[in-house]
N, C-alpha and C positions, 0 to 999 in steps of 0.2 A: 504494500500500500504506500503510494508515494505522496506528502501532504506539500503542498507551498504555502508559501507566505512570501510578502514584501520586502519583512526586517526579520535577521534571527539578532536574538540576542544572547551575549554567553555572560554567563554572572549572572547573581541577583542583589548585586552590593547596591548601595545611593547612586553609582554611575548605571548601571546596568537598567534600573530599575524607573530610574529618571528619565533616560533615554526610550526607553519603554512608552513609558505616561507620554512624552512627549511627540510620540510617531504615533501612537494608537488610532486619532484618527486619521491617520492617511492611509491605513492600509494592517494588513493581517499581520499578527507581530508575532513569535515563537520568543520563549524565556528558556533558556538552559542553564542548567546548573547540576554540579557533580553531587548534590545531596537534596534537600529538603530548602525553601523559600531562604526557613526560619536561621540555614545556617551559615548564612553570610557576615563578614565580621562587623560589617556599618551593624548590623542586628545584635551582634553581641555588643558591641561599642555601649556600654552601659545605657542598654534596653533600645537604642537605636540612636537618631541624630536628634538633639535637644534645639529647639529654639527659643529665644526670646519672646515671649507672647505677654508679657504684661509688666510693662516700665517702669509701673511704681512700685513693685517689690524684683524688681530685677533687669539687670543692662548687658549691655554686648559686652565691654571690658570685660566683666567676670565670666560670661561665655568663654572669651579667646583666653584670660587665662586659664581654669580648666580641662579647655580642650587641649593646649601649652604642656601643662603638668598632666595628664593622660597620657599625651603621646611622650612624656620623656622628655621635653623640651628640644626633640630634633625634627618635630612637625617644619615646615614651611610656614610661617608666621603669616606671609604672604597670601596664604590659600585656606588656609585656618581663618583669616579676619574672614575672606570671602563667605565661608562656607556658612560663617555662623551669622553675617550681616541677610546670608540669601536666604537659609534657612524658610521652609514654609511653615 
């Protein structure tokens, strides 16, 4: 049985998954991954990607540093501000 689709995707990290969402309506989208949704490590990254949602008990600074001291402080700072300013 042969299936197509438009997009494959391999991963089901924040990139994979994003990219996903993003193409879904253009066309038929395939998700692979070597286990289960749940075992991508954005998923383990303590319970998934946190965002800032509510300003007066919490800010981006303490986001990025967090995310800073998680990763060992050898994250990209650069991509770390990013992720947590785009955060949805």
């Amino acid at each position: 049985m042969t299936k197509k689709f438009d997009f494959l995707v391999i991963g089901s990290g924040i990139a994979g998954m994003s990219f996903a969402l993003k193409v879904a309506n253009k066309g038929q989208v395939a998700l692979v991954c070597k286990t289960e949704l749940e075992e991508a490590n954005t998923y383990f990254a303590q319970g998934g990607i946190a965002s800032v949602t509510n300003t007066v008990v919490d800010n981006f600074d303490k986001h990025i540093k967090d995310t800073m001291i998680a990763g060992d402080s050898i994250s990209d700072r650069r991509v770390v501000e990013k992720v947590v300013r785009e955060a949805p």
